[in-house]
C-alpha positions as CSV (number, residue, x, y, z in Angstrom):
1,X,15.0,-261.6,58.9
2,X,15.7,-257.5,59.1
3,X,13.5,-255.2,59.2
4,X,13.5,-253.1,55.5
5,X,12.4,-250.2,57.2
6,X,15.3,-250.7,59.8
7,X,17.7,-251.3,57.5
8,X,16.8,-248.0,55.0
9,X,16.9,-245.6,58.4
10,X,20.1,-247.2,59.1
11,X,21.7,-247.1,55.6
12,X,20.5,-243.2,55.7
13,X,22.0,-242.3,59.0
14,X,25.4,-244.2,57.8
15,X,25.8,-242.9,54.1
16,X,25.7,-239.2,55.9
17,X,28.1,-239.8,58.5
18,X,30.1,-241.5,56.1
19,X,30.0,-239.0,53.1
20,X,31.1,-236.0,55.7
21,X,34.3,-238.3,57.4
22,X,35.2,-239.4,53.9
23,X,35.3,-236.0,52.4
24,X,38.5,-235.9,54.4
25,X,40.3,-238.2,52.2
26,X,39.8,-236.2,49.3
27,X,43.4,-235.9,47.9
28,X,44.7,-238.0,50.3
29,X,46.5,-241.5,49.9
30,X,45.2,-244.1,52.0
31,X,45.5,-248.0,53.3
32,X,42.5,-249.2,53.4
33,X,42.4,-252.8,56.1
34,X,39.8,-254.9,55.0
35,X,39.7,-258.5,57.5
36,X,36.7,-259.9,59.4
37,X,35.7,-259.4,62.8
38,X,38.7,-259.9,65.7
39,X,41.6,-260.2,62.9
40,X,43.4,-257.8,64.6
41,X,42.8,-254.3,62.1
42,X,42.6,-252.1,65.0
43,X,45.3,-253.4,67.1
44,X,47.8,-253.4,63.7
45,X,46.7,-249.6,62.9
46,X,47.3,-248.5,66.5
47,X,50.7,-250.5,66.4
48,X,51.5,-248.3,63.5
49,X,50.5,-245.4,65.1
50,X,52.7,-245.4,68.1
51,X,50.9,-247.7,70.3
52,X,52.6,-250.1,72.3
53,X,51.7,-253.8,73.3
54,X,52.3,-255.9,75.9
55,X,51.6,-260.0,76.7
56,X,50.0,-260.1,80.4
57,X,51.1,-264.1,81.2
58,X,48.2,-263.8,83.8
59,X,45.1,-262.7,81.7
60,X,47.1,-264.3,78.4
61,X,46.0,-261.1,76.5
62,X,47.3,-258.2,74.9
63,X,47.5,-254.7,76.7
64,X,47.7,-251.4,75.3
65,X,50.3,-248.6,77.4
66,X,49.5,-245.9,75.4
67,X,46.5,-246.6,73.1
68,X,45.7,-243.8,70.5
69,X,42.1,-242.1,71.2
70,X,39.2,-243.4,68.9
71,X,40.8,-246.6,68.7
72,X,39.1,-249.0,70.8
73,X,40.4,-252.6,70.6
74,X,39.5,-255.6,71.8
75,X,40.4,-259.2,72.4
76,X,37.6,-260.4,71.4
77,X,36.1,-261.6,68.2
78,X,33.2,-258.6,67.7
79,X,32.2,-255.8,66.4
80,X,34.3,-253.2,68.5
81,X,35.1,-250.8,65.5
82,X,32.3,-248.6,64.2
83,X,32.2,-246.7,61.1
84,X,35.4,-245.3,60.2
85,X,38.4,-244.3,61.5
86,X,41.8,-242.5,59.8
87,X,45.3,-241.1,61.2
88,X,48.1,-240.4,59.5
89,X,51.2,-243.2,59.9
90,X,54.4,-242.1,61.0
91,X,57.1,-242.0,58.3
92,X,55.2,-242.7,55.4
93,X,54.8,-239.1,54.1
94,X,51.5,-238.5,54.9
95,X,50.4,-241.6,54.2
96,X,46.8,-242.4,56.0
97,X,45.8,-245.3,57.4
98,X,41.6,-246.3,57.3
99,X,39.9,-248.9,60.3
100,X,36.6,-249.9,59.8
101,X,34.1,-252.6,60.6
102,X,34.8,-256.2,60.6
103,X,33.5,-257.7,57.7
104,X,31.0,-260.9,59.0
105,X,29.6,-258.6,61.4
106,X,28.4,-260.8,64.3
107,X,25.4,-257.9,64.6
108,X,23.8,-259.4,61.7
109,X,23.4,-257.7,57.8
110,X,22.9,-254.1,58.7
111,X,26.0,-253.9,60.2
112,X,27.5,-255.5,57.4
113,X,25.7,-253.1,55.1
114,X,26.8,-249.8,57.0
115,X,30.1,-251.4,56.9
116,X,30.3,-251.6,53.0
117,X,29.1,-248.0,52.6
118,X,31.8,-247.0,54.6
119,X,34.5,-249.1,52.8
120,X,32.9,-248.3,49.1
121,X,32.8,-244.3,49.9
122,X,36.3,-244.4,51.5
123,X,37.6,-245.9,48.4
124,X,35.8,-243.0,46.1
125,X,36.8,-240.3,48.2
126,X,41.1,-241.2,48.0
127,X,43.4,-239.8,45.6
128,X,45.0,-243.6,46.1
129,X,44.5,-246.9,48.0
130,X,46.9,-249.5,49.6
131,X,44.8,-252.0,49.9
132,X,45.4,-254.9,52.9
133,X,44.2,-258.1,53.8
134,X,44.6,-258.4,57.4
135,X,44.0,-262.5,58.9
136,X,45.2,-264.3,61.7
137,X,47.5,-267.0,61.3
138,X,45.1,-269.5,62.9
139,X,42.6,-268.7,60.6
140,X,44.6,-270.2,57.8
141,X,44.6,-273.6,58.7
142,X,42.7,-275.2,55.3
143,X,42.3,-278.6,57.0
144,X,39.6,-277.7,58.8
145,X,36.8,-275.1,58.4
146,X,38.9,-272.5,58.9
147,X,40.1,-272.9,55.6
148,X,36.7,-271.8,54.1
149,X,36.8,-268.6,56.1
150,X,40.1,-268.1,54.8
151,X,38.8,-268.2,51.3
152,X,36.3,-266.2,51.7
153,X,38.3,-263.4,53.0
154,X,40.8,-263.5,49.5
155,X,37.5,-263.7,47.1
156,X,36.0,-260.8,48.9
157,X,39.4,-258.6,48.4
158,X,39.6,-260.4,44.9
159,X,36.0,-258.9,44.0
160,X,36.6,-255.5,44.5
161,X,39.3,-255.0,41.6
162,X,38.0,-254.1,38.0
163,X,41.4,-255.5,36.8
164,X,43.2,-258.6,37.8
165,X,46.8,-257.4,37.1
166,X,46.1,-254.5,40.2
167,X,45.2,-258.0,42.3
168,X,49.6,-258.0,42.9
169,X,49.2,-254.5,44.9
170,X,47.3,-256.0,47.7
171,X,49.4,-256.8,50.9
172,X,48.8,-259.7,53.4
173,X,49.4,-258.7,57.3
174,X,49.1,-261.6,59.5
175,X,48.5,-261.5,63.2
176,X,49.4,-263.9,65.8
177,X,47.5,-265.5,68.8
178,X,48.9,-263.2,72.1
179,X,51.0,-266.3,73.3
180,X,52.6,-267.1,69.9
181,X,53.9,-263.7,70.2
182,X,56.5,-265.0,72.3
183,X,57.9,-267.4,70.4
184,X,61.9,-266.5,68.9
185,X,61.4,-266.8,65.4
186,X,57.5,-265.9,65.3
187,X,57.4,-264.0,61.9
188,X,59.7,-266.4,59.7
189,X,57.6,-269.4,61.4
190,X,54.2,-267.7,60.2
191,X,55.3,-267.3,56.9
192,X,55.9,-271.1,55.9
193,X,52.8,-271.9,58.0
194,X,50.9,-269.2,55.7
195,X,52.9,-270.5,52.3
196,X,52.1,-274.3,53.2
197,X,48.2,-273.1,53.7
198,X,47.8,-271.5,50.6
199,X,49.5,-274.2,48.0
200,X,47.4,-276.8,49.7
201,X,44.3,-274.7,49.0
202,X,45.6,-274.0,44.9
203,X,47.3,-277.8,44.7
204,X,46.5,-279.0,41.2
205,X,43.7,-276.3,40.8
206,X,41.2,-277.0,37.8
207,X,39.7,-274.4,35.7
208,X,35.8,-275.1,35.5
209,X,34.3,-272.0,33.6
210,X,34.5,-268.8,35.9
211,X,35.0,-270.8,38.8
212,X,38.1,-273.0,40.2
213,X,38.0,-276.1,41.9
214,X,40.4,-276.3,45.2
215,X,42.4,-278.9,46.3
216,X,44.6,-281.8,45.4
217,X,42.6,-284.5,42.7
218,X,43.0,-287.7,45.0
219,X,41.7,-285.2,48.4
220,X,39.4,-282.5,46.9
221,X,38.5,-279.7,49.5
222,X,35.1,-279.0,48.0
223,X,36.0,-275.3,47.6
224,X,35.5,-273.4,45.0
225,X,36.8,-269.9,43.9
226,X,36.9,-267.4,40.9
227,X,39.7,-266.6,38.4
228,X,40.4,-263.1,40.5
229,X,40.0,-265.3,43.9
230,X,42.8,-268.0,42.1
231,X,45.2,-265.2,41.1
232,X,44.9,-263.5,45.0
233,X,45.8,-266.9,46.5
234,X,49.2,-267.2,43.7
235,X,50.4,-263.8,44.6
236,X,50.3,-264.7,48.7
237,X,51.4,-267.9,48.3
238,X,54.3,-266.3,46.1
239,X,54.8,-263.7,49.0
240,X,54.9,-266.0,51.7
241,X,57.4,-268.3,50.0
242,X,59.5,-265.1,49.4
243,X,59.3,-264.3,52.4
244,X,60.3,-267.6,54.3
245,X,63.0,-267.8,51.7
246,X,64.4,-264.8,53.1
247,X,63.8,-265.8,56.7
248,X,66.7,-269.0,55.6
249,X,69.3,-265.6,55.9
250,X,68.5,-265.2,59.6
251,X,68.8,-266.9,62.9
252,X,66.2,-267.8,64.7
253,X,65.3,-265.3,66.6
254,X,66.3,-261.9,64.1
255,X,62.8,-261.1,63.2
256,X,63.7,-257.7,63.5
257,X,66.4,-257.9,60.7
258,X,64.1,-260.1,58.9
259,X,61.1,-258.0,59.0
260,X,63.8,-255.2,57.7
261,X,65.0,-257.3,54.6
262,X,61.1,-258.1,53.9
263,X,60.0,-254.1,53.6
264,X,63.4,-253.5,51.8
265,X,62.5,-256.0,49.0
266,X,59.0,-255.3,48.9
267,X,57.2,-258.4,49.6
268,X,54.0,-258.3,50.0
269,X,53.0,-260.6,53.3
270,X,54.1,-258.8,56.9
271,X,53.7,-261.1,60.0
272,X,53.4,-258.7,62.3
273,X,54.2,-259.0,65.9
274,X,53.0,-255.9,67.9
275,X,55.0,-256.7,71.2
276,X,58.3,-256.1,69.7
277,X,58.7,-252.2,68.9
278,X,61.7,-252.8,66.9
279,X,59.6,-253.8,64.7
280,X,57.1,-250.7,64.1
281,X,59.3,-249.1,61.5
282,X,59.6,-251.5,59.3
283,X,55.7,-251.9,59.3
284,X,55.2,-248.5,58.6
285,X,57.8,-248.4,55.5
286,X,56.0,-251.8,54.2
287,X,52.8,-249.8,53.7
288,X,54.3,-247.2,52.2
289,X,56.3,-249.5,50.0
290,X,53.0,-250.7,49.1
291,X,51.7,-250.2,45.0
292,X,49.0,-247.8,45.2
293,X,46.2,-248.0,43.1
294,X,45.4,-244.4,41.4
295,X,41.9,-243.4,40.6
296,X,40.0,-246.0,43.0
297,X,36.7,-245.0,41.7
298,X,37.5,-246.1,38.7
299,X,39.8,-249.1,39.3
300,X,38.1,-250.6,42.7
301,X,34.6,-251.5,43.6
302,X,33.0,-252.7,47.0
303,X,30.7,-255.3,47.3
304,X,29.0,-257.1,50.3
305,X,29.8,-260.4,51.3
306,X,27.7,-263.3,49.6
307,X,26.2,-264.3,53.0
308,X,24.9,-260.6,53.4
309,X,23.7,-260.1,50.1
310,X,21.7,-263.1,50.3
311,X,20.0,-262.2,53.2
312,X,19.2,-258.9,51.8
313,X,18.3,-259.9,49.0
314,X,15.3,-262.5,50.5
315,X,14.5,-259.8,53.0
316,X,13.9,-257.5,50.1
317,X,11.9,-260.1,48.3
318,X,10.0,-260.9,51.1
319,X,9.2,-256.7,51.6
320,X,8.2,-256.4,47.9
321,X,5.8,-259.7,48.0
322,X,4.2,-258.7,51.3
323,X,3.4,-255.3,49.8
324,X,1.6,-256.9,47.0
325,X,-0.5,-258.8,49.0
């Protein structure tokens, strides 16, 4: 369990260097990148920056050419990103985009905690926020565990909007294992694997008070989610099937002209595969095409995952009880 004293030096330190890099946002619009640890946020934002990628067949990983400075990435599933970092994206008239902190920090709940300041100030501070869900495909897969994790990225997103018809706004990147990158066809794959992973999660979905159960009547999946968290899952599933619809135009193989006709009409899910430059443009005019949410403060709230709040809530507990004593 933390130590409370830890935990209020470190929430002081972070709320101050967060307040003074957030004041930069003030009349600016932004995309915020919400995602867990290792889903790829930084390598996506340096992507869109400029930065270019490239598979190495012998270490099977990712390499940057000509990475942008402050951007540190990773190929490893950790906390590489600290506090925040901001640039503006290319082509999207002056549209910023924000990195942060993975959420399920593997550093435990003060790392968690400093990350939700920065997210909650950064979403004060706008003039307007894109906001974006960024997964990786393989974290999708519902028939295992990974489907859990999966959920519990959309009902995080899905808590922070006051109003469930803004819940349409958010947009779903999806990244890909290094080798799948590769693959003709990558992007119109990911999106039926993405659409097939989300209706299995809302088949024959029952209302049960606030809460929804998950899963098919005859094979329940034991998961449950909110209203907001039910509506999320609808509007990707929508966008994926949209989007793999589209795909049907192409050969396999024209991601490039897919990706094109998916920013054109707006949909909301971009599988995004950062080896293929061709491709950079149409990611940056995606998050422009994006619907902005005005007046954040008012319309958007942060809030820490359950796991963390939990375990700062009995560490509090704890504090309090021991004082008595």
């Amino acid at each position: 369990m933390m130590d409370p004293r830890r935990l209020s030096k470190a929430i002081s330190q972070e709320f101050e260097t967060a307040t003074a890099k957030c004041a930069g946002f003030a009349n600016k619009d932004i995309v915020l990148l919400i995602g867990c640890c290792g889903s790829g946020k930084t390598t996506v934002t340096s992507y869109a920056l400029g930065t270019s990628f490239r598979y190495n067949r012998r270490t099977l990983k990712l390499e940057a050419d000509n990475p942008v400075e402050g951007f540190v990435i990773s190929a490893q599933c950790a906390d590489v990103t600290k506090g925040l970092m901001s640039a503006e994206v290319p082509n999207t008239q002056g549209l910023h985009v924000v990195d942060n902190a993975g959420t399920g920090a593997t550093e435990g709940t003060i790392a968690e905690v400093c990350g939700a300041i920065n997210r909650s100030l950064a979403l004060q501070s706008a003039r307007s926020v894109r906001v974006v869900l960024v997964i990786k495909e393989a974290r999708g897969d519902v028939g295992n565990e990974r489907g859990r994790v999966l959920l519990k990225d959309v009902e995080h997103v899905a808590s922070m909007f006051c109003f469930l018809e803004n819940l349409g706004s958010v947009g779903l990147i999806v990244t890909s294992e290094p080798r799948g990158l590769l693959i003709p066809g990558v992007a119109s794959e990911v999106s039926k694997s993405m659409y097939d992973n989300f209706r299995e999660l809302l088949e024959t979905a029952l209302a049960e008070d606030e809460y929804v159960d998950l899963g098919a009547a005859e094979a329940p999946s034991h998961m449950k989610t909110t209203v907001a968290g039910k509506r999320l899952l609808e509007h990707f599933a929508a966008s994926c099937d949209r989007a793999y619809t589209i795909s049907e135009d192409f050969l396999e193989g024209q991601d490039d002209s897919f990706l094109e006709r998916v920013c054109s009409e707006r949909v909301a899910i971009f599988p995004v595969n950062v080896s293929r430059n061709q491709q950079r443009l149409s990611l940056q005019k995606w998050l422009f095409n994006l619907p902005a949410i005005h007046n954040p403060g008012e319309a958007l709230k942060y809030v820490l995952l359950s796991d963390a709040k939990k375990d700062l809530e009995q560490t509090l507990s704890k504090f309090f009880l021991d004082c008595k004593h």
